[in-house]
C-alpha distance (Angstrom), angle and dihedral (degrees) to the residues before:
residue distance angle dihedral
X1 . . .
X2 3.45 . .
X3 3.97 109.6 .
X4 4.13 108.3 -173.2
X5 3.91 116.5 83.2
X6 3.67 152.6 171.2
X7 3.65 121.0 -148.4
X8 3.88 108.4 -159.0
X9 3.53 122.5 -157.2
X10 3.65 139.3 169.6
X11 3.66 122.3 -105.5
X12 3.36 126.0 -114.5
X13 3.79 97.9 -99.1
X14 3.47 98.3 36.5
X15 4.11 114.9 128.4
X16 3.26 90.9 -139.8
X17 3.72 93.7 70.5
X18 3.88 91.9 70.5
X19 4.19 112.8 128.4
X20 4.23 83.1 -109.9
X21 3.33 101.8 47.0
X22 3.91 119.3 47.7
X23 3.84 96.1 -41.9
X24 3.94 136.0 -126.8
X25 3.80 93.5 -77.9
X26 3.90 96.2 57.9
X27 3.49 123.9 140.2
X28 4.09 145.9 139.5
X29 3.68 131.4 -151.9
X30 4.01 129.8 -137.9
X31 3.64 125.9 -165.4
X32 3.91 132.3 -165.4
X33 4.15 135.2 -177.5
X34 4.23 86.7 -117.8
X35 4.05 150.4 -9.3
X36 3.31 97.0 -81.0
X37 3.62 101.8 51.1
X38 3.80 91.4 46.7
X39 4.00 89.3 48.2
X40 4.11 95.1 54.8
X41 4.16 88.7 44.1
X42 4.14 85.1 50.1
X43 3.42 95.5 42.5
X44 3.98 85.9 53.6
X45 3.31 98.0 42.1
X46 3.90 83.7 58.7
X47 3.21 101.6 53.7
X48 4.24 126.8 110.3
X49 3.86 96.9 -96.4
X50 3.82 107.6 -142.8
X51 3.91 97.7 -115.0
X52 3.19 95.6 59.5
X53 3.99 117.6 99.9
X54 3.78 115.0 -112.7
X55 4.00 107.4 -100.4
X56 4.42 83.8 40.9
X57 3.87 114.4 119.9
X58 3.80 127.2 -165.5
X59 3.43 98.7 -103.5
X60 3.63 94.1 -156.8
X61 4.47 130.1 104.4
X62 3.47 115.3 -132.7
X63 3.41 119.0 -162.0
X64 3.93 131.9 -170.6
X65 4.01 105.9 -133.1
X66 3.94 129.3 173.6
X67 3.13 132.6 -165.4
C-alpha cells in the first residue's frame, strides 16, 4: 500500500466549484511509494503550466497527507 499522498482540492474561488460543474466538495487523491517521490510530483503539479495566461494561478490546494 502506497502511504505518501496529495489531497487536491479546489480553492475557495475557484469556478469550478459551482453546484453544475464539479461541486463544492470536489477533490482527487494521489499516492506515491515515499516522500520524495510525492514531493517532485507536487512540486510539478505546482508549477505555472505554459497555457496558462501570465497573471493565471492554479487554483487548486495541495495538501501532503499520509497514511
Amino acid at each position: 500500500m502506497k502511504k505518501y499522498g496529495i489531497r487536491i482540492t479546489l480553492a475557495e474561488n475557484n469556478p469550478m466549484r459551482l453546484p453544475h460543474l464539479l461541486g463544492e466538495d470536489w477533490e482527487s487523491t494521489h499516492w506515491y511509494d515515499n516522500e520524495e517521490e510525492r514531493d517532485d510530483a507536487l512540486a510539478a503539479m505546482s508549477r505555472q503550466l505554459p497555457y496558462y495566461r501570465e497573471g493565471d494561478n492554479v487554483a487548486q490546494v495541495f495538501t501532503k497527507i499520509e497514511r
